[in-house]
N, C-alpha and C positions, 0 to 999 in steps of 0.2 A: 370301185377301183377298176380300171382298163388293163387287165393284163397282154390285151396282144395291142396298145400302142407301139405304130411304126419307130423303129430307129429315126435321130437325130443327128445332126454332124458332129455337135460335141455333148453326149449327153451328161456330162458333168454341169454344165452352163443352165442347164433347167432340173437335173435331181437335185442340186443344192437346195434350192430356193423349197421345193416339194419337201425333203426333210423335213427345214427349218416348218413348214406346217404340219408335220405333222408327228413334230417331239412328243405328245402325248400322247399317238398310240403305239402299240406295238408293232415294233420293226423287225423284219429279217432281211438278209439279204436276197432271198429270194424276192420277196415284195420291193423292194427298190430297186432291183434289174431291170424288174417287170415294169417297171414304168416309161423304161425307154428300151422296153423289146429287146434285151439282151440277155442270155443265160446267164445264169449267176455267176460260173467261170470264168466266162468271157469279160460282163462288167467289173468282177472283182480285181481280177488281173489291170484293167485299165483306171478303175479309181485307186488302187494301193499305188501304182506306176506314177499318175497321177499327186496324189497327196501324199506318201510317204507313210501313209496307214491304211488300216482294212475299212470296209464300208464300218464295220459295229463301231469300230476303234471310234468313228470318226460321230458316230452318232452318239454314243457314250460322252465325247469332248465336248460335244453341240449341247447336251442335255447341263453337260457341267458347268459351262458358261453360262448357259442361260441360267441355274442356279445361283450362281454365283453373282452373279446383275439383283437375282431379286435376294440376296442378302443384304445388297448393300443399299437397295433400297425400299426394301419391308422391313426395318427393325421388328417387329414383332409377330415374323413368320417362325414358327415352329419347327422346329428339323426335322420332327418327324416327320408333317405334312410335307416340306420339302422335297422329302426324301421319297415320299410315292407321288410324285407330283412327278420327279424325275425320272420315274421309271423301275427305283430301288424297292427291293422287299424290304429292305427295315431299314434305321436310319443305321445302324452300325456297316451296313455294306454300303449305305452313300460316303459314309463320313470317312473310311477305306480309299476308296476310288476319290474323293473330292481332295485329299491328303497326296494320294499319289501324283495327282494332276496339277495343282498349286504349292506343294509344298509344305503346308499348313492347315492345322483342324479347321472345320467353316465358321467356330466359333470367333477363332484368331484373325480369323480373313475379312469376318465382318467388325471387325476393331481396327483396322487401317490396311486392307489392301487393294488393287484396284484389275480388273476386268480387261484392261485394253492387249495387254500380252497378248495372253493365252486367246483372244479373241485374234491379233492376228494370225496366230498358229494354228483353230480352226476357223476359219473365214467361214461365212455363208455365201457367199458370191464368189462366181470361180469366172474368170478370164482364159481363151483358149489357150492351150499349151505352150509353152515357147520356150526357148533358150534363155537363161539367165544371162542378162549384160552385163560383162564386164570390162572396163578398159583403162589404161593407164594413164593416170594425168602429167601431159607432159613437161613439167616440173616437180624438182624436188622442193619439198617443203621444211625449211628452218625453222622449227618452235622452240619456245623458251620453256624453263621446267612450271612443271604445273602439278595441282594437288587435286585428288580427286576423291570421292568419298562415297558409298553405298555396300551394298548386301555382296558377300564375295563366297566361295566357295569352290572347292577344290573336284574335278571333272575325272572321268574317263571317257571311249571310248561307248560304254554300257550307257555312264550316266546323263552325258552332256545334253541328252533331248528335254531335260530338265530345264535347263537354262532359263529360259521365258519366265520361270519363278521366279529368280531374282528382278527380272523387269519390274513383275507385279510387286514384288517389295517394295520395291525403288518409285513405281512412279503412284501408288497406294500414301507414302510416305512425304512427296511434294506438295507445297515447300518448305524448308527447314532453315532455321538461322543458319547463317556462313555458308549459303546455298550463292555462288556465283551466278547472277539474274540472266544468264544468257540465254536460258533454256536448251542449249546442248548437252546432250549423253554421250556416257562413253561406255563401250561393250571392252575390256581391259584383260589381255590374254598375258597370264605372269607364271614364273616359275613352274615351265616346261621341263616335266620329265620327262624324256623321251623312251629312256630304257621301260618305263613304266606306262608310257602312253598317258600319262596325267598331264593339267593344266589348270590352272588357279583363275577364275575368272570373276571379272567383277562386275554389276552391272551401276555407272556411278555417274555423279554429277561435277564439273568444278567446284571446288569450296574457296570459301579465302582461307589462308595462313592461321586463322584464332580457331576455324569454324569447332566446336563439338558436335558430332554428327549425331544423330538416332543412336541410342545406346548397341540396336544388333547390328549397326553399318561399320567398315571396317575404312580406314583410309590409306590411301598411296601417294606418294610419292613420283610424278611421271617425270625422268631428267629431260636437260635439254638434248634434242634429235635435230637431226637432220631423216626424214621423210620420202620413202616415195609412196606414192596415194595413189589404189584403186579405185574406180567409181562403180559400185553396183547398184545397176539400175531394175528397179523392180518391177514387176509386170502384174503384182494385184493379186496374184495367189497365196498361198501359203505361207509363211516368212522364212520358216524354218529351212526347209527343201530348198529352197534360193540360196539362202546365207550357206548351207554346207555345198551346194555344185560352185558356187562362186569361190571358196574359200581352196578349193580342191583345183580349180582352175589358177587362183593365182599362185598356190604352194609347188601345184605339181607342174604346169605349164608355163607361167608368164614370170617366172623369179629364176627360175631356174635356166630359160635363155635368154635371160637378159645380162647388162652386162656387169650386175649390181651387185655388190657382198654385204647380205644381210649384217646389223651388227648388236651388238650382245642390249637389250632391252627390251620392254613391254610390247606390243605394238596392240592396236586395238580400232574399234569400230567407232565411225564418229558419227552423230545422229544430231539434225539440227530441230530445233523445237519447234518448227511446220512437220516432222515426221510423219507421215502414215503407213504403214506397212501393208493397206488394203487398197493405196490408194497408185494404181498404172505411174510411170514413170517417178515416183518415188527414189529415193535412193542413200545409198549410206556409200562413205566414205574411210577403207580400210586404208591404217597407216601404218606400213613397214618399217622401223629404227634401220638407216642403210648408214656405211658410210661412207663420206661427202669426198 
């Protein structure tokens, strides 16, 4: 290992990819600063800025992911092996942190869930820094009511970093009868408590009208709106860290001088079935209940 390699323009762009080699040994953050010549302070301060966690945070998620890939494709890996494979002293503190991170024991996860989330939320490839785009599409949008159906669960403030489990629910679980073939998602923000700082959120699919959904998926109900629609456009990093600066630009800046009066409904995230969250110029489509 080279500890006094020079500084780089963006050292996030090449410590990723270094990680990702070298999940199985032991990491500190000292030894990953040292890779691109920065003090541990210094790089720490710019990779949390950066990703929205600490370097461990982020090497801990890497190891879990990648556990979680070879669950669903080793049926007859052992948890325990797993579990020091990952870096864990026993499988009871993998099976801990792999609960905290998905939602669910690894047992349950390797009986129908899927990798791709949590995979956009720690990426291995980072694109330089930028500003999250957002911007308003200039028409409103009239929908008709539609029914929606997937894993739902009630947020705060503390919890919502969660969320990405329900994805992994939801997209572990396609496709399902009375599953609308369009392959768009919908991220479904309901029954805001504000005094409370809660929110109900669902991560879902169209159904038709008969559909029975997965026995733990819940369904909705979305009435007819009239819309107006942000476009966030992705730039390949993190998912998470985007959707909350983007989500914060249009509550706190772009609704509020405009000349629009929110109106009493769901509004929610729309995702078309080319989705990628890791992939530059990506984007999802946030819809407002305005009214018309």
């Amino acid at each position: 290992m080279n500890s006094t390699a020079p500084p780089v323009l963006d050292p996030l762009s090449s410590v990723a990819v270094w990680i990702e080699q070298q999940l199985d040994q032991s990491l500190t953050l000292e030894l990953v600063a040292a890779q691109v010549g920065l003090s541990p302070y210094h790089f720490s301060r710019l990779f949390t800025a950066r990703m929205g966690r600490s370097v461990m945070a982020y090497v801990r998620g890497r190891r879990l992911v990648r556990g979680a890939r070879r669950l669903c494709d080793e049926p007859d890996l052992k948890l325990v092996d797993l579990a020091f494979d990952c870096g864990f002293e026993s499988q009871e503190a993998f099976t801990r942190a792999f609960k905290r991170l998905f939602g669910v024991s690894p047992g349950r996860f390797r009986s129908g869930f899927a990798v791709e989330p949590i995979e956009g939320q720690y990426p291995m490839n980072l694109t330089p820094a930028q500003n999250t785009s957002v911007s308003r599409l200039p028409e409103l949008v009239a929908m008709p009511a539609f029914r929606v159906a997937g894993p739902s669960r009630r947020f705060d403030e503390a919890t919502k970093s969660e969320i990405p489990q329900l994805w992994s629910a939801l997209i572990g679980a396609l496709p399902f009868a009375g599953q609308v073939q369009s392959w768009a998602t919908y991220g479904v923000v309901s029954i805001a408590d504000k005094a409370e700082g809660c929110f109900q959120y669902m991560a879902g699919v169209g159904v038709e009208s008969t559909c029975v959904p997965p026995s733990n998926f819940s369904t909705m109900e979305i009435p007819a709106a009239t819309y107006v629609v942000f476009r966030i456009t992705l730039n390949g990093t993190a998912l998470q860290p985007q959707v909350k600066e983007a989500l914060a630009s249009i509550w706190g800046e772009l609704i509020p001088t405009s000349d629009l009066k929110v109106a009493d409904g769901p509004d929610f995230e729309l995702y078309d079935g080319r989705f990628d969250p890791q992939q530059p110029g990506a984007f999802i489509d946030f819809h407002v209940p305005v009214e018309a």
